[in-house]
PAFITOR-726214 format. One line per field, with one value per residue (C-alpha): residue number from 1; chain; z, y negated, x negated; residue in three letters. Coordinates in Angstrom, 1 decimal. Layout:
residues N
resi = c(NUM, ...);
chain = c(A, ...);
Z = c(Z, ...);
Y = c(Y, ...);
X = c(X, ...);
resn = c(Ala, ...);
end
This chain:
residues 454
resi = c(1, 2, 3, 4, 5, 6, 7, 8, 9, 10, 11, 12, 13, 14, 15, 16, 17, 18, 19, 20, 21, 22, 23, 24, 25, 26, 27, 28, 29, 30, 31, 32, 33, 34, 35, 36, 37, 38, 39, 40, 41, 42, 43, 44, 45, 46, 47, 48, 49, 50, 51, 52, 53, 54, 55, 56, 57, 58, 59, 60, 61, 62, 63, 64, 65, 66, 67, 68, 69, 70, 71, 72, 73, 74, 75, 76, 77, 78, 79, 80, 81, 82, 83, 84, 85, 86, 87, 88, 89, 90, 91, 92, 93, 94, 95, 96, 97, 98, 99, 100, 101, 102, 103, 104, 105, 106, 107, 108, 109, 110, 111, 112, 113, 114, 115, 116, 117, 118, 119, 120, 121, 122, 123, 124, 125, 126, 127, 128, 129, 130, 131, 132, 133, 134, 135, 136, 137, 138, 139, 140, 141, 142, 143, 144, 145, 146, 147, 148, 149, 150, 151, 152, 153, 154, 155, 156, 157, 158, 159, 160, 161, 162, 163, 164, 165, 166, 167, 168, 169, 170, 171, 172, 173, 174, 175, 176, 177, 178, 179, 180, 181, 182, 183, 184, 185, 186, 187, 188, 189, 190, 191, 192, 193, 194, 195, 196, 197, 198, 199, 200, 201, 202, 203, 204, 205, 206, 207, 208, 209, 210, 211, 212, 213, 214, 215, 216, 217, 218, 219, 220, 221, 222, 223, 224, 225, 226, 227, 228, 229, 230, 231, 232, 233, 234, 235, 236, 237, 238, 239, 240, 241, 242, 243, 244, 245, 246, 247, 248, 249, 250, 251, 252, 253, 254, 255, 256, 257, 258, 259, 260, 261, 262, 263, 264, 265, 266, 267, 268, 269, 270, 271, 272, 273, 274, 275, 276, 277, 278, 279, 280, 281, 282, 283, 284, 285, 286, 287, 288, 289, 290, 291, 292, 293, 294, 295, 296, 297, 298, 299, 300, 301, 302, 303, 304, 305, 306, 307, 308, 309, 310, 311, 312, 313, 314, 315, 316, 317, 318, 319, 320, 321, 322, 323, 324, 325, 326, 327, 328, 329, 330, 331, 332, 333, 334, 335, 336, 337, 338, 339, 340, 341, 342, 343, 344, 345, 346, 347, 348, 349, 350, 351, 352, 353, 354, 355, 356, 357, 358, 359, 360, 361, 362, 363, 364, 365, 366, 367, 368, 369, 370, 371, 372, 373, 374, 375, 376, 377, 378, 379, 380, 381, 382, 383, 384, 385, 386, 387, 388, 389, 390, 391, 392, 393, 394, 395, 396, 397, 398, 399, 400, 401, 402, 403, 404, 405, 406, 407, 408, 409, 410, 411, 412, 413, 414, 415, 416, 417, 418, 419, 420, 421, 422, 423, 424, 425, 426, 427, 428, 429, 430, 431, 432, 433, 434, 435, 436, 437, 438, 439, 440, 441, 442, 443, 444, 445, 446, 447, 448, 449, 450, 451, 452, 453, 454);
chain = c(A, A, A, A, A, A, A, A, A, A, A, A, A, A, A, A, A, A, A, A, A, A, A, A, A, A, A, A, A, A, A, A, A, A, A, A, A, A, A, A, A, A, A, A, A, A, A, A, A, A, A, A, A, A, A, A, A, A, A, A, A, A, A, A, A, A, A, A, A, A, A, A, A, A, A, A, A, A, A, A, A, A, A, A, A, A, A, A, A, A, A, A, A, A, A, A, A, A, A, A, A, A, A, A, A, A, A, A, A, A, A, A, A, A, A, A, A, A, A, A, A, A, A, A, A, A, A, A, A, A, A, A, A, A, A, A, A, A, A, A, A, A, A, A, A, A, A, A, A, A, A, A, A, A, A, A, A, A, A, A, A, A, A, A, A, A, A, A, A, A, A, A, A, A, A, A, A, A, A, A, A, A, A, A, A, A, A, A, A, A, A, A, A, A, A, A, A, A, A, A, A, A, A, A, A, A, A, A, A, A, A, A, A, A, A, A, A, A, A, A, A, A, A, A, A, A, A, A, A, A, A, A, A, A, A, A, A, A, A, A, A, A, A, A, A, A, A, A, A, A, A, A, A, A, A, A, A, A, A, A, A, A, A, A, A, A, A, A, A, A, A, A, A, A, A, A, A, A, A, A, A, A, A, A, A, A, A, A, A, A, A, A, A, A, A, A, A, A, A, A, A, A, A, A, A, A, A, A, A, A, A, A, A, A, A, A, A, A, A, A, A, A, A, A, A, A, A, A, A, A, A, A, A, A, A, A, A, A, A, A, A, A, A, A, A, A, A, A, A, A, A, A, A, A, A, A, A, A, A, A, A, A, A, A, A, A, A, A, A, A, A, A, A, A, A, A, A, A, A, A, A, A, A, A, A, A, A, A, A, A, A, A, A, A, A, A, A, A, A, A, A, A, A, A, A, A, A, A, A, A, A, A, A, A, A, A, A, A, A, A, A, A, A, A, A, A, A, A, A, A, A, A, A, A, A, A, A, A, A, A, A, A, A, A, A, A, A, A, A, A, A, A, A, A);
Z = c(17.9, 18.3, 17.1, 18.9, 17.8, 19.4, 17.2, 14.9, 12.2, 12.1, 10.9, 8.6, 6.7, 4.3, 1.4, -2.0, -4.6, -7.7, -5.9, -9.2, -11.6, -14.1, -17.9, -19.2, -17.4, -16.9, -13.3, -12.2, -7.9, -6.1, -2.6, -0.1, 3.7, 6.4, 9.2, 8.9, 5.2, 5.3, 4.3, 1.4, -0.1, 0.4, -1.4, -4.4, -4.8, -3.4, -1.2, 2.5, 2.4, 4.9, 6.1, 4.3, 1.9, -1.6, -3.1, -7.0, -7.6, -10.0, -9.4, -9.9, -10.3, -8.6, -10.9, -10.7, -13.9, -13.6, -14.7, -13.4, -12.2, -10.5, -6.8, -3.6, -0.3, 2.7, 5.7, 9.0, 11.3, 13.3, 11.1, 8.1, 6.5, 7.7, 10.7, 9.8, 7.4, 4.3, 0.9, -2.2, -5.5, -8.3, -11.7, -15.1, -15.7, -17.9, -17.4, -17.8, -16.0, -12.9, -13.2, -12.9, -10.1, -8.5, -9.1, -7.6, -4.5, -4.2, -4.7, -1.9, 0.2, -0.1, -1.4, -3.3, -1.2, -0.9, -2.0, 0.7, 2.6, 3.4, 4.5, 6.7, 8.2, 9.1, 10.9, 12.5, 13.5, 15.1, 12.1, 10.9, 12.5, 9.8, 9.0, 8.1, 6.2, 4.8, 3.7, 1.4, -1.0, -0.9, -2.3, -5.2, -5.5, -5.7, -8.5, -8.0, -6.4, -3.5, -2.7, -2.5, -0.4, 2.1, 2.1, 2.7, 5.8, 6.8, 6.3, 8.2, 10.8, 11.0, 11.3, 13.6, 16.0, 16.4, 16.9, 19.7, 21.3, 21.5, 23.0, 25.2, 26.7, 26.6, 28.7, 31.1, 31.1, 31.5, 34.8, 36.5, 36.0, 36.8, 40.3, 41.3, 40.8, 44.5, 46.2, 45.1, 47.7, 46.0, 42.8, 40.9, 42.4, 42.2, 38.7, 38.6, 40.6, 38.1, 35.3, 34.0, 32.0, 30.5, 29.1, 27.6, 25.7, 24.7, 23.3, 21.6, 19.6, 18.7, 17.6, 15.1, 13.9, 13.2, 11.9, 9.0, 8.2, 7.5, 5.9, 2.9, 3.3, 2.1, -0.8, -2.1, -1.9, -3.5, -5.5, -6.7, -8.7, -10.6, -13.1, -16.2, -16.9, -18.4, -21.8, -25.2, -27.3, -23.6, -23.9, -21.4, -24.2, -24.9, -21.3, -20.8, -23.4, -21.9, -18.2, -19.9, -21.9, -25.0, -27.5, -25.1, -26.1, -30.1, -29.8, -33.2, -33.3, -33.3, -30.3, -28.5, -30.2, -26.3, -26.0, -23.3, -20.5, -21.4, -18.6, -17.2, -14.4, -14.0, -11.1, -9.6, -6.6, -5.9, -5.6, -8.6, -10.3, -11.9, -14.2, -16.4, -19.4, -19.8, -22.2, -22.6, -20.5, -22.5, -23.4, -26.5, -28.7, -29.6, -27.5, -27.7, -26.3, -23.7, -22.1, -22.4, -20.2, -18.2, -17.6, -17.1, -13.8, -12.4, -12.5, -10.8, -7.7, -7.4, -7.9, -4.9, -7.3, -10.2, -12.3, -14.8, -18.0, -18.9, -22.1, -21.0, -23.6, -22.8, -18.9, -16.3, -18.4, -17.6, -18.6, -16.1, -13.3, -13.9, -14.0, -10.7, -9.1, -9.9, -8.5, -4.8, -2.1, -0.3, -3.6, -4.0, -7.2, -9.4, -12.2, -15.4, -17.6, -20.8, -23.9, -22.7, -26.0, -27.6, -24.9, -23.6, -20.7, -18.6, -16.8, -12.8, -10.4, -8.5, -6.6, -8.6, -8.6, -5.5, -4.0, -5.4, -6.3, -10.0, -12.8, -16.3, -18.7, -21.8, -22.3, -26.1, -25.6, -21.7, -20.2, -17.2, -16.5, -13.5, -11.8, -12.4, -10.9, -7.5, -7.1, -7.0, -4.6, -2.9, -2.8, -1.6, 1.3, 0.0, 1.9, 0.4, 3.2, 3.4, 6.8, 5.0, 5.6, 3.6, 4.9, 4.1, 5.1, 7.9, 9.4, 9.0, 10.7, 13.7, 14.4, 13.9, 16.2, 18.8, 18.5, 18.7, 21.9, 23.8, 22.9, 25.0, 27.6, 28.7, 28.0, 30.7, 34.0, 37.0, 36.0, 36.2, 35.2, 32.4, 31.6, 32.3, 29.8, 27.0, 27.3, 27.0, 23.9, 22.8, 23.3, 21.1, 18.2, 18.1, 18.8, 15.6, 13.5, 14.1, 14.5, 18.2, 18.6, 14.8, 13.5, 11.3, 8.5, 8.9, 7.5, 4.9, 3.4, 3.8, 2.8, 0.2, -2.4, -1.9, -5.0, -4.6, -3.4, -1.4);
Y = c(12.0, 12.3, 14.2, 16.3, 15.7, 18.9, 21.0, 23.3, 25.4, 28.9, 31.4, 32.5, 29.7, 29.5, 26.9, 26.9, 24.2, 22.9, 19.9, 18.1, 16.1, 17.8, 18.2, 19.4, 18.6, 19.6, 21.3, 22.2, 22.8, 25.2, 24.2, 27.0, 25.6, 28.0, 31.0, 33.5, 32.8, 34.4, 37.6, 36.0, 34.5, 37.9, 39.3, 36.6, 36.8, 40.2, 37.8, 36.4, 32.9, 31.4, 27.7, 24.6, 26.5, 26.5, 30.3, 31.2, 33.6, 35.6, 35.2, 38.9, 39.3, 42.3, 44.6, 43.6, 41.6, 38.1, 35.3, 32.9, 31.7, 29.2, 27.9, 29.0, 27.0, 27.4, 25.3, 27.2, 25.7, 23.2, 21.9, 21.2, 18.2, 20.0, 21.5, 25.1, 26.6, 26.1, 27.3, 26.0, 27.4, 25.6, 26.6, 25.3, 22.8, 24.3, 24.0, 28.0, 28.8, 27.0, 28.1, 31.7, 31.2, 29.9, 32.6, 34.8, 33.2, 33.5, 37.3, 37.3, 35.1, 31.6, 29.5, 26.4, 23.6, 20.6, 17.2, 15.8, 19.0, 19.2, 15.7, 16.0, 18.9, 17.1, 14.6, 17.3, 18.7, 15.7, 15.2, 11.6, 9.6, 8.3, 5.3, 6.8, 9.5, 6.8, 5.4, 8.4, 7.6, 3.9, 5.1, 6.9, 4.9, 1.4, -1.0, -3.1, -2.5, -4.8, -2.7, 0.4, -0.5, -1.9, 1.6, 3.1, 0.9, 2.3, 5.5, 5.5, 4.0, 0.4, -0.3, 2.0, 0.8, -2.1, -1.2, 1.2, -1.7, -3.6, -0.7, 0.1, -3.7, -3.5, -0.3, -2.0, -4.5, -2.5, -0.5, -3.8, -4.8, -1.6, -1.6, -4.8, -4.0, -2.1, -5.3, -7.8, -10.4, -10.9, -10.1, -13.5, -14.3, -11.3, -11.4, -14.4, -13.6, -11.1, -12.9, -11.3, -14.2, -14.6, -11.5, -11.6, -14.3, -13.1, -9.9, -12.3, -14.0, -10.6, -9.4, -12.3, -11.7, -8.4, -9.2, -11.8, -9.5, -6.6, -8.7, -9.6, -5.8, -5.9, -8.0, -5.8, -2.6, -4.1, -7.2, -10.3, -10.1, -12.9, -13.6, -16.1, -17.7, -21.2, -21.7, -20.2, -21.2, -23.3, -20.2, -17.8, -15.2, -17.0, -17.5, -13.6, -13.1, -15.8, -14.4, -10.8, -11.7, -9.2, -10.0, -7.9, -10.3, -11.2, -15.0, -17.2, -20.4, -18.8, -19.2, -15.9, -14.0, -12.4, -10.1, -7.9, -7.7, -7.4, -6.3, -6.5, -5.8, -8.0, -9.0, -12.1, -11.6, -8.3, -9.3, -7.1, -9.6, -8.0, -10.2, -10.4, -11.7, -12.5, -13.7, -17.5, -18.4, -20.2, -19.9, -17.4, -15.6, -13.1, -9.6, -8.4, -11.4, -11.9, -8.5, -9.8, -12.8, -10.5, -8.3, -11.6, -12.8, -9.1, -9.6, -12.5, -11.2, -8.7, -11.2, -12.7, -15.5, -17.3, -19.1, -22.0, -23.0, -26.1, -28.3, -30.8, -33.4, -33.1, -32.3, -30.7, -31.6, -30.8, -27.2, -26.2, -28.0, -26.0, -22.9, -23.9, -24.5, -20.7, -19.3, -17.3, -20.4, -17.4, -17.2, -18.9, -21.1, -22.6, -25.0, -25.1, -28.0, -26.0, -27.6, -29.8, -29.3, -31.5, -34.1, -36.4, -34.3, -34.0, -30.1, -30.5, -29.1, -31.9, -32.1, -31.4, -34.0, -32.2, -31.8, -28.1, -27.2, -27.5, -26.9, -28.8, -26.3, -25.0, -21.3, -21.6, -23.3, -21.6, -25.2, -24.7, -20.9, -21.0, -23.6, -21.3, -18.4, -20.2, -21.7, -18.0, -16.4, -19.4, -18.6, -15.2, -16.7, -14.4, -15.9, -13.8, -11.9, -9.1, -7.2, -6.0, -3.5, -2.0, -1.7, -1.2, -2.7, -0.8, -1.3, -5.2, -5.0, -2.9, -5.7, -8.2, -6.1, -5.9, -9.8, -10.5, -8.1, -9.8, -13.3, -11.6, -10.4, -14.3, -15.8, -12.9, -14.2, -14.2, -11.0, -8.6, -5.2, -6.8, -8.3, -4.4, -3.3, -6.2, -4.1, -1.0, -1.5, -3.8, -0.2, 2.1, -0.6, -0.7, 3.1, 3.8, 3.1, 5.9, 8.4, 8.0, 8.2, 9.4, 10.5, 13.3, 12.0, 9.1, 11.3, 12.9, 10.2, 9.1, 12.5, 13.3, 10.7, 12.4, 14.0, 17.9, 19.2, 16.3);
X = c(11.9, 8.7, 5.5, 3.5, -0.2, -1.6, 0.7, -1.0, 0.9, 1.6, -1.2, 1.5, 1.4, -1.2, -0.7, -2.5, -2.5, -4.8, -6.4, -7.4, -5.8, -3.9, -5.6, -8.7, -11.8, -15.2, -14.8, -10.9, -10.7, -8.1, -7.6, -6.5, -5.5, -4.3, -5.8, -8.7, -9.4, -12.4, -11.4, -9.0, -12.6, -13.8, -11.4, -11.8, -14.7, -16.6, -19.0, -18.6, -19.5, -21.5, -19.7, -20.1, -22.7, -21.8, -21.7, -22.3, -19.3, -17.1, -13.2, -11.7, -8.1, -5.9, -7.7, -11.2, -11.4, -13.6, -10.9, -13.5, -16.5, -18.1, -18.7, -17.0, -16.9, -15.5, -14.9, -14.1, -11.5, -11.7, -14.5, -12.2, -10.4, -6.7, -8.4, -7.7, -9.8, -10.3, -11.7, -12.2, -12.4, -14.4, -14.2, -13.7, -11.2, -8.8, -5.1, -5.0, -7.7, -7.0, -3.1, -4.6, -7.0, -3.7, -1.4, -4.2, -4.0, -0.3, -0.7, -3.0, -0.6, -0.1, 2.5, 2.5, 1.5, 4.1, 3.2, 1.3, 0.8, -3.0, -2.9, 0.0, -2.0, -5.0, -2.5, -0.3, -3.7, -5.0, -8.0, -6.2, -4.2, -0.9, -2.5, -5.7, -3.5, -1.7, -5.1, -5.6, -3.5, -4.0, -7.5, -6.0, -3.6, -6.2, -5.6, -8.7, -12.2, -11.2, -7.9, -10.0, -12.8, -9.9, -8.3, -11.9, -12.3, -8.6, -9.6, -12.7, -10.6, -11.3, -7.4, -6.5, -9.4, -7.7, -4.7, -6.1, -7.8, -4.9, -2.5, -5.5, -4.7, -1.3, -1.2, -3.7, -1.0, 1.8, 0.4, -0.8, 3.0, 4.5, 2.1, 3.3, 7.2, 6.4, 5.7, 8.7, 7.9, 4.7, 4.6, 4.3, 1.4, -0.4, -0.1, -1.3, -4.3, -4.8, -4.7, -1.8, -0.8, -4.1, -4.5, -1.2, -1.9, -5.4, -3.6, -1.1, -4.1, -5.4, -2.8, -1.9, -5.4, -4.9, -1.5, -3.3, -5.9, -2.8, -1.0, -3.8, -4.4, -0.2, -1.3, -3.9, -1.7, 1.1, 0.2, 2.4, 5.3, 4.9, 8.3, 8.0, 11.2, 12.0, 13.8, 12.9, 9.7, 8.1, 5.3, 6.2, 4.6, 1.7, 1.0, 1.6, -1.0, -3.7, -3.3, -3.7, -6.3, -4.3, -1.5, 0.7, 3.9, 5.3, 4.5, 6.6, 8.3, 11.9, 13.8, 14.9, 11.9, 11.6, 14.6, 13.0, 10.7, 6.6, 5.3, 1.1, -1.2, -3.7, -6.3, -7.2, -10.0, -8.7, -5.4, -3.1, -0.9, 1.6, 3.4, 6.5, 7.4, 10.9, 13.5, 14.4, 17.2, 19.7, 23.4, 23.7, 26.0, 23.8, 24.7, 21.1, 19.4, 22.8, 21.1, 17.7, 18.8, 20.8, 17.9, 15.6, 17.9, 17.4, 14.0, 14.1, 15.9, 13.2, 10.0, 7.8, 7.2, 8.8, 6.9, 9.3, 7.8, 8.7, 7.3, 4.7, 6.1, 9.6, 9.5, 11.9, 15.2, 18.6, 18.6, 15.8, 17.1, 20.1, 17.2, 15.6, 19.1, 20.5, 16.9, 17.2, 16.8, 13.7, 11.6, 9.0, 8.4, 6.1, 6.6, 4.2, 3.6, 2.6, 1.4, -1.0, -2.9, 0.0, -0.2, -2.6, -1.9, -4.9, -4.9, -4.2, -2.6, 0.2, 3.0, 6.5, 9.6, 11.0, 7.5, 6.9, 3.9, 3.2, 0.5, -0.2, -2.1, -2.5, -1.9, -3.0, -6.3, -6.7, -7.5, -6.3, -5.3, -8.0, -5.4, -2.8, -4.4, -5.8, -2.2, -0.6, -2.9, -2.4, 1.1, 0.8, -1.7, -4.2, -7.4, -10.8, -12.2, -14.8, -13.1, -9.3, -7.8, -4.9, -1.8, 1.7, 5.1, 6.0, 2.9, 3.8, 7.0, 5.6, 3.1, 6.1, 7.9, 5.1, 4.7, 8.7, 8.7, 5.0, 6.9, 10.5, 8.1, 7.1, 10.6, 11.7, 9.6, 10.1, 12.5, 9.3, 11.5, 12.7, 9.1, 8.2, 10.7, 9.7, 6.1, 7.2, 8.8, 5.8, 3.6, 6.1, 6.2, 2.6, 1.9, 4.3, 1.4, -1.0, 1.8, 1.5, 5.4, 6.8, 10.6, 9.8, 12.1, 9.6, 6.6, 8.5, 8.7, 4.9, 3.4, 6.2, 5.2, 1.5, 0.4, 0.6, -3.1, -4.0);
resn = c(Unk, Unk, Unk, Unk, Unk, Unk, Unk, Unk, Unk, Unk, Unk, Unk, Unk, Unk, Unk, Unk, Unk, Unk, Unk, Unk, Unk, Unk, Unk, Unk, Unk, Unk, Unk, Unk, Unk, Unk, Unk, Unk, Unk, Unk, Unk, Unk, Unk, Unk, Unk, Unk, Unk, Unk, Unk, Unk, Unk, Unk, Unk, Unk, Unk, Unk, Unk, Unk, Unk, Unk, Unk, Unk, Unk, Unk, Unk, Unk, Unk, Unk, Unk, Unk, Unk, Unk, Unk, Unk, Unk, Unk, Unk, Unk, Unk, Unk, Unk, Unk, Unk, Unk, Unk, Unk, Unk, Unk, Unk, Unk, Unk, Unk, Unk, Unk, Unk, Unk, Unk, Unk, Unk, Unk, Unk, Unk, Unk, Unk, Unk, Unk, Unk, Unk, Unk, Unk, Unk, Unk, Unk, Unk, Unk, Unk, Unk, Unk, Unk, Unk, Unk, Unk, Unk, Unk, Unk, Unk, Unk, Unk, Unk, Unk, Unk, Unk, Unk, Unk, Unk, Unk, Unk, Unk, Unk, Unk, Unk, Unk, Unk, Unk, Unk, Unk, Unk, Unk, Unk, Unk, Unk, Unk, Unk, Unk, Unk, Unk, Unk, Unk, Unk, Unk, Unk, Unk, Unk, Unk, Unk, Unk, Unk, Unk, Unk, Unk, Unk, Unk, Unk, Unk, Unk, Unk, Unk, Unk, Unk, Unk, Unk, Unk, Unk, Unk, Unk, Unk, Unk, Unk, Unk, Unk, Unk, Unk, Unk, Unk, Unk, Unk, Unk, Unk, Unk, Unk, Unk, Unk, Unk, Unk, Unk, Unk, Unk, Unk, Unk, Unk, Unk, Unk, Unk, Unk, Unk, Unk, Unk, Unk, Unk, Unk, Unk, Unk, Unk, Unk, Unk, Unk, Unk, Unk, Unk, Unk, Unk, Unk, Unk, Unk, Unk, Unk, Unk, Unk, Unk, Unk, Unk, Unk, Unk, Unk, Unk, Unk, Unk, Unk, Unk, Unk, Unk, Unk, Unk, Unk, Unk, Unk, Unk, Unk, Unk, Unk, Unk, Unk, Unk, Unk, Unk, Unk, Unk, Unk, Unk, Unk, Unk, Unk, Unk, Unk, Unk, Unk, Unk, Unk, Unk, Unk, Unk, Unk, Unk, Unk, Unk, Unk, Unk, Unk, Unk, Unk, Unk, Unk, Unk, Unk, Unk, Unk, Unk, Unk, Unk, Unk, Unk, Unk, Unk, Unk, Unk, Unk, Unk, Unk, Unk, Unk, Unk, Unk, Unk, Unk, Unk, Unk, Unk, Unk, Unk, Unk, Unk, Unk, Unk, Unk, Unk, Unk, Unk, Unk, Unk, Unk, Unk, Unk, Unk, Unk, Unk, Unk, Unk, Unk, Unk, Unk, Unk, Unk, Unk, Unk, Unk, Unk, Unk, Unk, Unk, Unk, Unk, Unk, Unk, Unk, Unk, Unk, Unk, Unk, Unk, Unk, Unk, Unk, Unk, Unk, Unk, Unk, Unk, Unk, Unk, Unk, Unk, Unk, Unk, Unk, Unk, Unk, Unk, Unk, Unk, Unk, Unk, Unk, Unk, Unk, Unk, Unk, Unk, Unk, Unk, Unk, Unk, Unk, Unk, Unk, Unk, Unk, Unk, Unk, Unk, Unk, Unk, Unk, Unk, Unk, Unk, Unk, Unk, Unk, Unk, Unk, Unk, Unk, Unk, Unk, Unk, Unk, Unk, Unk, Unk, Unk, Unk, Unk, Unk, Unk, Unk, Unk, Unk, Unk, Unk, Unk, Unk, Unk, Unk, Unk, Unk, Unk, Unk, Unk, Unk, Unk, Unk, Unk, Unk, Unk, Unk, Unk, Unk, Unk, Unk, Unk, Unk, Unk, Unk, Unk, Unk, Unk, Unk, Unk, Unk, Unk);
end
């Protein structure tokens, strides 16, 4: 099913909601969104505001009493973030205060806003495309400088550019193909003499560009999920503490001290790391630390990464061998030499007994942490570059599903109605990530984990 971009809501609509965060705060905003609004402001405040013109006003309830004041602006449609018009109240940034100024604006009308709602607008109303909507709250929702100027290049557009460039070629494409199906005698070669094949394969190398630069866009949106595990006291809490930079973890000489998961968020060139500490993995009697371990190999199915701490003096032993061969055969792994400091170890990064990649370190002295950290983002492919985007999953899989069906589209000459039909669905894959062709369960669930006022 698909969505209609020219569709604008019903003047009966108009939604209200408190656009900042909630708490105390210096300046509090109430966001209003819907049709012929300026009499509402009016009405609120006992001035007409001129557009985009901030207004010194006093907020009157029903009865003419001030409960506020402050600045009023208004934003006439089309020339508004939604599209329709739009005021906005700004007061203090009292909890009370703004809960008033609210309910005020129900009495004249509105109703609460739904999470998401004045962004989903400005999509419906053709303002944003969905992955610049998307991009929204990839801003708010940024961990790291790096993720958030990625999802300000999304939101200006950058992404969506090229993914309108490539469908512009594809459709190009796709009528060239669709012209020759009239002539069947002749329609290999006058493919050919159009270069037909050529510029499928220069849209094939554009598109895997695109798809790399998405994918470290992936990365900063959603980080690594980096698991420790290994056997007790190899200094999977120490290391915690080192990469953290924080006594996050309880680090003592007693086996099975780490009975549940210590948890922390750290960055690494932009890329969030977040990283677990878990408890040792060892056969137990003890029915506290038998649901730490339990806990520990739940983890571990969720992790993009598992790194084993093993003691640099004793080595990969018998008991992590047995670690390494209960671990999911699709994660990827990385084996740490700790202890160095006891050793004559030297730090380094080498080659494992089964040709993994491991590290020798030592998290209480730090020699060698930076090894540790190159080697994840090397894991994750993250490859530092200034022209990211952010991007999500299902953008990822509708550029692997574009790819898969250009790929089908060669493999199906000289059949040129079923290359036709390869392109086709190589146009509705790709147009899924504006919005161009969108099931509306689809954007509830994008614009329903949106915060309520955005």
């Amino acid at each position: 099913m698909s969505c209609e971009r020219d569709f604008h809501v019903s003047a009966a609509t108009t939604i209200a909601a408190i656009a900042t965060a909630p708490g105390r705060g210096g300046v509090g905003i109430v966001r209003i969104s819907g049709d012929a609004l300026l009499d509402v402001a009016e009405t609120l405040s006992g001035k007409r505001p001129r557009p985009r013109l901030a207004t010194r006003a006093d907020f009157r309830a029903a009865d003419g009493s001030v409960i506020d004041s402050g600045l009023l602006l208004y934003f006439p449609a089309p020339h508004s973030f939604t599209g329709e018009d739009v005021v906005e109240l700004h007061g203090h940034g009292g909890p009370l205060v703004m809960q008033l100024l609210l309910a005020r604006c129900l009495e004249l009308g509105a109703r609460i806003a739904d999470p998401g709602e004045f962004t989903r607008r400005a999509y419906l109303n053709g303002k944003l495309d969905l992955a610049q909507a998307e991009a929204v709250i990839d801003l708010i929702d940024a961990a790291t400088a790096t993720a958030a100027r990625s999802a300000v290049r999304s939101l200006q557009g950058d992404f969506s550019r090229e993914v309108n460039a490539l469908l512009e070629q594809l459709i190009e494409l796709r009528a060239l193909v669709e012209a020759t199906l009239d002539f069947p005698d002749e329609e290999v070669d006058f493919l050919e003499a159009a270069d037909a094949f050529g510029r499928l394969d220069r849209m094939q190398d554009r598109l895997a560009r695109v798809f790399d630069r998405a994918r470290q866009g992936r990365l900063l949106q959603g980080g690594l999920h980096v698991v420790l595990a290994g056997q007790p006291n190899v200094g999977k809490s120490s290391l915690l503490n080192r990469l953290a930079g924080d006594d996050l973890a309880i680090v003592t000489p007693l086996p099975g001290t780490t009975r549940d998961l210590v948890r922390s968020t750290l960055q690494v060139e932009g890329i969030p790391l977040h990283v677990i500490d878990t408890a040792g993995l060892r056969e137990t009697d003890d029915p506290i630390e038998k649901i730490g371990i339990e806990r520990t190999w739940r983890e571990i199915d969720r992790a993009d990464v598992v790194v084993l701490l093993v003691d640099a003096r004793s080595g990969v032993g018998e008991a992590d061998r047995a670690i390494l061969a209960q671990l999911p055969a699709h994660l990827a792994r990385l084996t740490v030499y700790n202890k160095i400091d006891l050793t004559a170890r030297p730090a380094e990064r080498h080659d494992d007994e089964d040709d993994a990649v491991a590290i020798s370190l030592s998290a209480k002295s730090g020699e060698g942490i930076e090894l540790l950290r190159q080697a994840l983002l090397r894991i994750a492919g993250w490859q530092p570059a200034e022209d990211v985007f952010i991007a999500r999953e299902r953008h990822l899989r509708a550029l692997a599903q574009t790819r898969q069906h250009l790929q089908e589209a060669r493999l199906r000459l000289p059949q040129l109605e079923l290359f036709a039909e390869e392109l086709r669905l190589a146009q509705l894959a790709l147009a899924s990530i504006t919005g161009e062709f969108s099931a509306d369960d689809l954007l509830g669930e994008i614009f329903g984990r949106f915060c309520i006022g955005k």
